[in-house]
C-alpha positions as CSV (number, residue, x, y, z in Angstrom):
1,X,-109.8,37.0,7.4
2,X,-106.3,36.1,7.3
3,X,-103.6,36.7,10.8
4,X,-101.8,39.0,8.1
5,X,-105.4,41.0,6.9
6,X,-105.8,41.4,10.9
7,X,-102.3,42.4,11.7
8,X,-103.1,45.1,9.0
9,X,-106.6,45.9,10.1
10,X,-105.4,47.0,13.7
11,X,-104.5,43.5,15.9
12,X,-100.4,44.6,16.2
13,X,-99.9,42.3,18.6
14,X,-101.2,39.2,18.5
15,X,-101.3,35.8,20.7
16,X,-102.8,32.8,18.9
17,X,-104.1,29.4,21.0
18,X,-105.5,26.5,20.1
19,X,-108.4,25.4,22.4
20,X,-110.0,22.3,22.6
21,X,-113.1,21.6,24.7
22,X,-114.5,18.4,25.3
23,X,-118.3,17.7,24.8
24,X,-120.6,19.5,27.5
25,X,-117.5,21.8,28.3
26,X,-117.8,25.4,28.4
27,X,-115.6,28.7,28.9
28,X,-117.2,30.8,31.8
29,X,-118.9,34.4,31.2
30,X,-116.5,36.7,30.8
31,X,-115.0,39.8,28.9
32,X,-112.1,41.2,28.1
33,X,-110.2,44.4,26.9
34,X,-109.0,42.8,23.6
35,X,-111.0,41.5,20.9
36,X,-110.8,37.7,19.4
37,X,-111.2,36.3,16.2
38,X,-112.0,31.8,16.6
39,X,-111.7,29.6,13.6
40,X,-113.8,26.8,14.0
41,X,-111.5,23.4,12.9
42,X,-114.0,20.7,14.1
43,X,-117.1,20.4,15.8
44,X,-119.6,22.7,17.1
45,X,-121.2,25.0,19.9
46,X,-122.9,27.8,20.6
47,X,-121.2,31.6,21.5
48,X,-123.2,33.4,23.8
49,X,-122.6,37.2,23.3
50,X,-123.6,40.1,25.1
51,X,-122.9,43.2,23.8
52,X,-121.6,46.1,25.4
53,X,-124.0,48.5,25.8
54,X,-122.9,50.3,28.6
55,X,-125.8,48.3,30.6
56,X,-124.9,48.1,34.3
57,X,-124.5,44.1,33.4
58,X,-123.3,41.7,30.7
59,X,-127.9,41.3,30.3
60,X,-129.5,38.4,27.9
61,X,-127.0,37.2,25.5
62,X,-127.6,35.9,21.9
63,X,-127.0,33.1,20.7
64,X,-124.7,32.0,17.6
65,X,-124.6,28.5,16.9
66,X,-120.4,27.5,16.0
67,X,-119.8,24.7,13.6
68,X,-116.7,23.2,11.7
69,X,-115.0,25.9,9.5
70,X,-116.7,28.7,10.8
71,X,-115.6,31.9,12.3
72,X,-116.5,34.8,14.4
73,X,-115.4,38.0,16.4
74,X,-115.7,38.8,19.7
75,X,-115.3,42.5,20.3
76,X,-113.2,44.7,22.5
77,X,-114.9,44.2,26.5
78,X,-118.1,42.2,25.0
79,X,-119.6,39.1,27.9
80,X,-119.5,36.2,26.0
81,X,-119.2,32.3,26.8
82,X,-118.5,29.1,24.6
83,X,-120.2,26.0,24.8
84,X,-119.8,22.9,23.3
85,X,-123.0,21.2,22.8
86,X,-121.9,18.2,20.6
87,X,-122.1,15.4,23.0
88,X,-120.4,13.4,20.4
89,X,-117.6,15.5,19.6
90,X,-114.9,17.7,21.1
91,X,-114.8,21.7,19.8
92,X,-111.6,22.8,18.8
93,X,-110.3,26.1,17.1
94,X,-107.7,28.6,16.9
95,X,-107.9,31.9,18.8
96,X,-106.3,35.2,17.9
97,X,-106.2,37.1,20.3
98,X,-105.4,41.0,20.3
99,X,-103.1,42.8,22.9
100,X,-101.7,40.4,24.9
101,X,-101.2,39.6,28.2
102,X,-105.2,39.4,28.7
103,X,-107.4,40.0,31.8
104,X,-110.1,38.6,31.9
105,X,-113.4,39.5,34.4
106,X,-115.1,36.4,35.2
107,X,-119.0,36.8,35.5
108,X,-121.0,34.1,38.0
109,X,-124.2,35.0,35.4
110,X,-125.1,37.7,33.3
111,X,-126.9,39.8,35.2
112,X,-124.0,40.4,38.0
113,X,-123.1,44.0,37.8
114,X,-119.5,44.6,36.0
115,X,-118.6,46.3,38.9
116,X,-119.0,42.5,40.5
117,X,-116.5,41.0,38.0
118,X,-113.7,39.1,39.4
119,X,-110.8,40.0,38.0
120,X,-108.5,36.7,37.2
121,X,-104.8,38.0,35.7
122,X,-103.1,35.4,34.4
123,X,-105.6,33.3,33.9
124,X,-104.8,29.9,32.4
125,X,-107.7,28.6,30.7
126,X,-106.7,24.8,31.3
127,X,-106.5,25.4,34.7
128,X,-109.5,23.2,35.6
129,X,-109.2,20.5,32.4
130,X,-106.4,18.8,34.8
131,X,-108.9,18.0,37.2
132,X,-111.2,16.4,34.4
133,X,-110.4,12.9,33.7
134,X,-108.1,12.4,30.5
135,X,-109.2,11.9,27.1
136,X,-107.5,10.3,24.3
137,X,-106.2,13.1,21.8
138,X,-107.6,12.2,18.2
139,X,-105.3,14.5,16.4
């Protein structure tokens, strides 16, 4: 789907990042009360997605594997992490995100209670790349 078909199909405001993770790297469980739409521009991973059943916890998540020019949704308040699992490659890929500023509930595994979930707001999702040593940018 196109940014303009999703500003049409409900996203009205929209933030858009581009996220790169370097091989073994990973986003932590979490959720969120807006949805995301990724598009995969190189490499692959695997999303781990744990719907929201109204469980007392995020439970076992599936698994999607992510590859170069894919995409995928991540609904509204949905557990989910990112992984890449190329130990060759780095995984990189837009992100539009829905209602912005976001707040996100960070989970230590996924079966701690929501109630459990520690609230980070802002949270800066290269907060803890600066403390990995760097990489040469192949873009």
């Amino acid at each position: 789907m196109t940014i303009a078909g999703l500003l049409l199909h409900g996203m009205k405001e929209v933030e858009v990042w581009l996220q790169t993770f370097a091989p073994g790297s990973h986003t932590p469980i979490h959720r969120h009360s807006c949805e995301e739409v990724f598009v995969v521009l190189k490499g692959s991973g695997t999303l781990y997605l744990a719907s929201n059943s109204h469980s007392k916890y995020p439970g076992n998540p599936q698994e999607f594997p992510i590859f170069s020019n894919s995409t995928f949704h991540v609904p509204v308040n949905d557990a989910h992490q990112i992984w890449n699992t190329n130990k060759e490659e780095d995984l990189q890929f837009l992100v539009i995100v829905s209602r912005p500023p976001v707040k996100v509930f960070i989970y230590d595994d996924w079966h701690m209670p929501h109630t459990a979930a520690k609230l980070k707001f802002p949270y800066y999702w290269d907060e803890e790349c600066y403390l990995m040593p760097p990489t040469k940018d192949k873009l």
